[in-house]
C-alpha positions in Angstrom: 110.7 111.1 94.7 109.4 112.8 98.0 112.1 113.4 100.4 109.7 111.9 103.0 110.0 108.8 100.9 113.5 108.9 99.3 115.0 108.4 103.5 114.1 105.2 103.6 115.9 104.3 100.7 118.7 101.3 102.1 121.9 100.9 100.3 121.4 97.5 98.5 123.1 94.7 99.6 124.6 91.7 97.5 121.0 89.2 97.4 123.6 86.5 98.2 124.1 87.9 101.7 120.6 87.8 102.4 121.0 87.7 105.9 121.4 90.8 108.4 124.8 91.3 109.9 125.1 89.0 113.7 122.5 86.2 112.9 124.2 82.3 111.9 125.4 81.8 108.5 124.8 77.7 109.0 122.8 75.4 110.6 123.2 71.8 110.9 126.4 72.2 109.4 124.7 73.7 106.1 124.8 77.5 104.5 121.6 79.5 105.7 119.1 79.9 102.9 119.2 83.6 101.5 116.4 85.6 103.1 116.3 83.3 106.1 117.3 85.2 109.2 115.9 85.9 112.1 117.3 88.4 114.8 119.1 86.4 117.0 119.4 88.0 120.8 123.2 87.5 121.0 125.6 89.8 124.0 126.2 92.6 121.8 122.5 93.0 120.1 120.9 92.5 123.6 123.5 95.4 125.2 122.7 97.8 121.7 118.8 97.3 122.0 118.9 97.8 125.9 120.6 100.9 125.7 117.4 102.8 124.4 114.9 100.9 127.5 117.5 100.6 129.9 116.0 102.9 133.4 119.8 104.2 134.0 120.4 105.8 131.2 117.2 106.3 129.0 113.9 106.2 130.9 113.8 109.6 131.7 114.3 110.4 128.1 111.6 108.3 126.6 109.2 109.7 129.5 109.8 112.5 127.9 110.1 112.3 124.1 109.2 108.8 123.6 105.6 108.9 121.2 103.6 105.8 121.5 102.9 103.4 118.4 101.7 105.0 115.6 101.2 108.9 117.5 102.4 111.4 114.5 102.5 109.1 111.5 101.2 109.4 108.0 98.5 106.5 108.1 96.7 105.5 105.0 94.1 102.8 104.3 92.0 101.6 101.2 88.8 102.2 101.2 88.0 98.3 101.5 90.6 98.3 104.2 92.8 95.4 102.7 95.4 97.6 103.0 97.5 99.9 104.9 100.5 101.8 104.5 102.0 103.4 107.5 105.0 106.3 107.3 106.9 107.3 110.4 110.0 110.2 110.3 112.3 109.3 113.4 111.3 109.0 116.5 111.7 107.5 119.6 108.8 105.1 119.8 107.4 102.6 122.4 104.7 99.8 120.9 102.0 98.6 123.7 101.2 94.8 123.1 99.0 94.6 119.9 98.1 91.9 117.4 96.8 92.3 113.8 94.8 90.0 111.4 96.5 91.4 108.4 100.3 90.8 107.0 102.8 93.3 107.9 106.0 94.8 106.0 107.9 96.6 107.7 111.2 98.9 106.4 112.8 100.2 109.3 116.1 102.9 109.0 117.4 103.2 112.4 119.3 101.1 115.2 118.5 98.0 116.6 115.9 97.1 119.1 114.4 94.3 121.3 110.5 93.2 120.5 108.4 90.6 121.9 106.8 88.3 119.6 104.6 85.6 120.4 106.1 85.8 123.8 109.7 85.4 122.7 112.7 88.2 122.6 114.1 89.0 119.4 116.0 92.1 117.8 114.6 94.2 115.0 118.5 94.5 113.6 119.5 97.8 112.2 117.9 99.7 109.5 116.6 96.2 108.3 113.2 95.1 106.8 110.5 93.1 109.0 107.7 90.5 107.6 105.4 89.7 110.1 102.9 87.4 109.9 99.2 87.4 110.8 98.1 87.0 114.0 101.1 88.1 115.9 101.0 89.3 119.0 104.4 91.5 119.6 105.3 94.6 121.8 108.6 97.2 121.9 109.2 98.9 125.4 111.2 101.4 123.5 112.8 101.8 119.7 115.5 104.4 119.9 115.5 106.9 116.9 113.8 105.1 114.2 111.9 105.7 111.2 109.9 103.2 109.1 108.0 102.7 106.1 104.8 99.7 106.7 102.6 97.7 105.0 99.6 95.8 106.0 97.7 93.4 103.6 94.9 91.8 104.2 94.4 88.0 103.7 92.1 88.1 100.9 94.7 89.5 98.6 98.3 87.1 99.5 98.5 84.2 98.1 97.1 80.7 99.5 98.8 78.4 102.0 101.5 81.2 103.0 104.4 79.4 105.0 105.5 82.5 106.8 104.6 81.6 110.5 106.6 83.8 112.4 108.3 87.2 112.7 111.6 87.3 110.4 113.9 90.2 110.0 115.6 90.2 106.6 118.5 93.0 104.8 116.8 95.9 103.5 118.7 95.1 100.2 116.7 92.1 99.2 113.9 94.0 98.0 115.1 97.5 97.0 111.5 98.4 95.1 109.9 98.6 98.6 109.5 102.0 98.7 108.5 101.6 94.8 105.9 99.7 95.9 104.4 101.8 98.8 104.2 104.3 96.3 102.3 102.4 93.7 99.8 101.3 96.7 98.5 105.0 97.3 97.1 104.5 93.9 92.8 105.2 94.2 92.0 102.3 91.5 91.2 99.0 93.3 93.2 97.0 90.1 96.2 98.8 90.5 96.4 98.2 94.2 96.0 94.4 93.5 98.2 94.5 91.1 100.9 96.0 93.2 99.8 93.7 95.9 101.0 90.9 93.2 104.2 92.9 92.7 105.3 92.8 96.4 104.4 89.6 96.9 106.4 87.8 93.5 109.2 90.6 95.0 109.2 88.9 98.2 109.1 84.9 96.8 112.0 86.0 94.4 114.1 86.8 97.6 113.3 84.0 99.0 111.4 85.5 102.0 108.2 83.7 101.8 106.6 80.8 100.2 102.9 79.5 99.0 101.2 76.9 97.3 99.7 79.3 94.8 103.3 80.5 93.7 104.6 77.3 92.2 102.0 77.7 90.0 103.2 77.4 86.5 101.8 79.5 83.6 100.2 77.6 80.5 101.9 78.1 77.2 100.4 81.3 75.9 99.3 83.2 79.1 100.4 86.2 78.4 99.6 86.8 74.7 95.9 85.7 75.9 96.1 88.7 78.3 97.0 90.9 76.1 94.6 90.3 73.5 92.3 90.5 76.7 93.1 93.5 77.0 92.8 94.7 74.0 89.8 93.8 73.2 88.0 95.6 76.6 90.2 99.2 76.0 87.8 101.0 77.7 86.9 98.6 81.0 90.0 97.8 84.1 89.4 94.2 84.3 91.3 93.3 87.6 93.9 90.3 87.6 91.5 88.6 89.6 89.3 88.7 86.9 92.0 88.0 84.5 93.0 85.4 86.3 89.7 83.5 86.4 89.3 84.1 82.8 92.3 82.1 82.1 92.1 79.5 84.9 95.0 80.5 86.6 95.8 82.3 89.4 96.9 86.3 89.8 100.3 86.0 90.9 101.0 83.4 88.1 99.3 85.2 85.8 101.2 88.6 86.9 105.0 86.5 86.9 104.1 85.3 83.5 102.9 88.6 81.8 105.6 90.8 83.3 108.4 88.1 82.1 107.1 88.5 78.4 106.4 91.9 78.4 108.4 93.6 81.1 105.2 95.5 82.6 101.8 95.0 84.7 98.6 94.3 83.0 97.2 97.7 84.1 99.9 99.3 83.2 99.7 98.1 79.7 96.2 99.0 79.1 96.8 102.3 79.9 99.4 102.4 77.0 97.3 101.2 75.1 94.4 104.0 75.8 97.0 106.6 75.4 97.9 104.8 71.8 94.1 105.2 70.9 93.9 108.6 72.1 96.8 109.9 69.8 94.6 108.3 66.8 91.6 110.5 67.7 93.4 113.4 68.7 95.4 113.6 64.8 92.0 113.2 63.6 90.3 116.8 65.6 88.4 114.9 68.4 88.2 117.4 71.2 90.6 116.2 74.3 87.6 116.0 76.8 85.4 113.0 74.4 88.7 111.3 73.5 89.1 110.6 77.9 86.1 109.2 78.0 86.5 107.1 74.6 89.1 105.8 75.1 88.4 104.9 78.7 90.2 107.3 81.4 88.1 108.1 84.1 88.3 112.1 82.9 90.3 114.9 81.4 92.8 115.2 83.8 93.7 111.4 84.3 94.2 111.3 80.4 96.3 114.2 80.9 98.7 112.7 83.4 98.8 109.3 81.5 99.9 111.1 78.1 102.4 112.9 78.7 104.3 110.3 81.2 104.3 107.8 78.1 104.0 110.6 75.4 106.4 113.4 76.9 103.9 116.4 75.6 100.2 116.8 77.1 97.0 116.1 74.8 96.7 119.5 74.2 100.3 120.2 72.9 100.1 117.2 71.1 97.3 117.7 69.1 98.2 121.4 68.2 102.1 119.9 66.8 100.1 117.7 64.8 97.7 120.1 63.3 100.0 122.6 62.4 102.0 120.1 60.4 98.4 119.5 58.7 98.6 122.5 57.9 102.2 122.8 55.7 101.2 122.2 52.3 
């Protein structure tokens, strides 16, 4: 892994915590849910955020060194612009009011912090992870050192009737694949982005951080094995799960909770086994590398390349030359 991305890597927490460190374990005289815990502006979190905006002793500094919003950072966006991952190394940051349409994720490794959502002071807790939800309108007069890892997702692909209404702060630990997941989302193919999209998302619900109509969904008997057959049968195309979905009347995160129980891996993912399966076949048999990419459905050479020898350990080439020369042994 990158070292730019292996930093904002949290210790994991226990998922029964699920809360950040200073917010109230009950309410009403009831335990907290896990994953439900927003940064409560108590004395001590109000006196550690201040410390980094306070004029006295830090207003000179951030005058200084202080880069605004997203000045310096790695910014990435699909070409359909449903998504956008954002990577920051530490810095001390100040956030001018701003509002987005999309749904933000946000790991941050660093100290605590006042923001202003929807008009209302709250404290991004230390090194914690963010969700917040469409629409908001939120602002940070100053950060302190921080670093962070974001994700923005358009409407179009998160499930329907979403519950999240406001911004929460949860414990990093809840979902240690984040970073995973960023990774998977710098992928070019518009199926693999929506399928990591679907990841994130059933990642998320299994934490108990969010909530949707859409995700208590059940599967039908059989789902999966119908997808795979699915699959099978179309080696050479990359149906989406949208498509998938549609095929089979249900919905894509449904379909994506169901197939990854039974089989332990992604649609996509699986086809591309699959391709790489077919490609050994014509490859024992003397089909030059080149025509057994585009036979078998990779988009050229060098894609079937990479592919093989993650899930094979040897490239095409090497592959093909073991097997001939133990063709040749009479």
């Amino acid at each position: 892994m990158p070292d730019r991305l292996r930093r904002f890597q949290v210790p994991a927490e226990p998922a029964t915590r699920g809360r950040v460190r200073g917010g109230p374990t009950r309410r009403g005289g009831n335990e907290q849910p896990p994953g439900e815990c927003l940064g409560q502006v108590t004395n001590t979190t109000l006196h550690a955020a201040r410390s980094f905006t306070s004029p006295n002793k830090s207003a000179k500094f951030l005058a200084v060194r202080s880069m605004i919003a997203l000045q310096g950072c790695d910014i990435r966006r699909s070409r359909d612009g449903n998504v956008e991952i954002v990577e920051a190394s530490i810095a001390h940051r100040a956030f001018p009011a701003r509002v987005t349409e999309q749904f933000g994720i946000c790991l941050k490794r660093g100290p605590s912090h006042l923001v202003i959502a929807d008009g209302k002071q709250v404290v991004f807790p230390e090194s914690a992870l963010c969700i917040r939800p469409a629409g908001c309108v939120w602002s940070t007069e100053g950060t302190g050192p921080v670093g962070f890892l974001s994700i923005d997702v358009s409407a179009s692909l998160l499930p329907q009737g979403l519950s999240h209404r406001k911004m929460t702060f949860f414990s990093a630990g809840l979902v240690p694949g984040f970073v995973a997941l960023s990774r998977a989302l710098r992928a070019v193919p518009r199926e693999q982005v929506e399928e990591s999209i679907c990841s994130l998302v059933l990642a998320l619900e299994q934490a108990n951080l969010l909530s949707a109509e859409e995700l208590r969904e059940e599967a039908r008997p059989g789902t999966a094995l119908r997808v795979r057959e699915s699959l099978q049968a179309r080696l050479t195309q990359s149906p989406s799960v949208v498509q998938l979905a549609a095929e089979l009347g249900t919905n894509r995160f449904t379909l994506m909770r169901d197939f990854k129980r039974r089989f332990a891996t992604t649609p996509h993912a699986f086809l591309l086994t699959l391709r790489v399966e077919r490609a050994r076949e014509l490859l024992a048999r003397g089909s030059d590398i080149a025509e057994v990419a585009l036979a078998c459905g990779f988009s050229d050479q060098a894609h079937l390349t990479r592919c093989f020898k993650r899930v094979v350990g040897v490239t095409p080439g090497e592959y093909a030359r073991r097997v001939r020369a133990h063709a040749a042994v009479p």
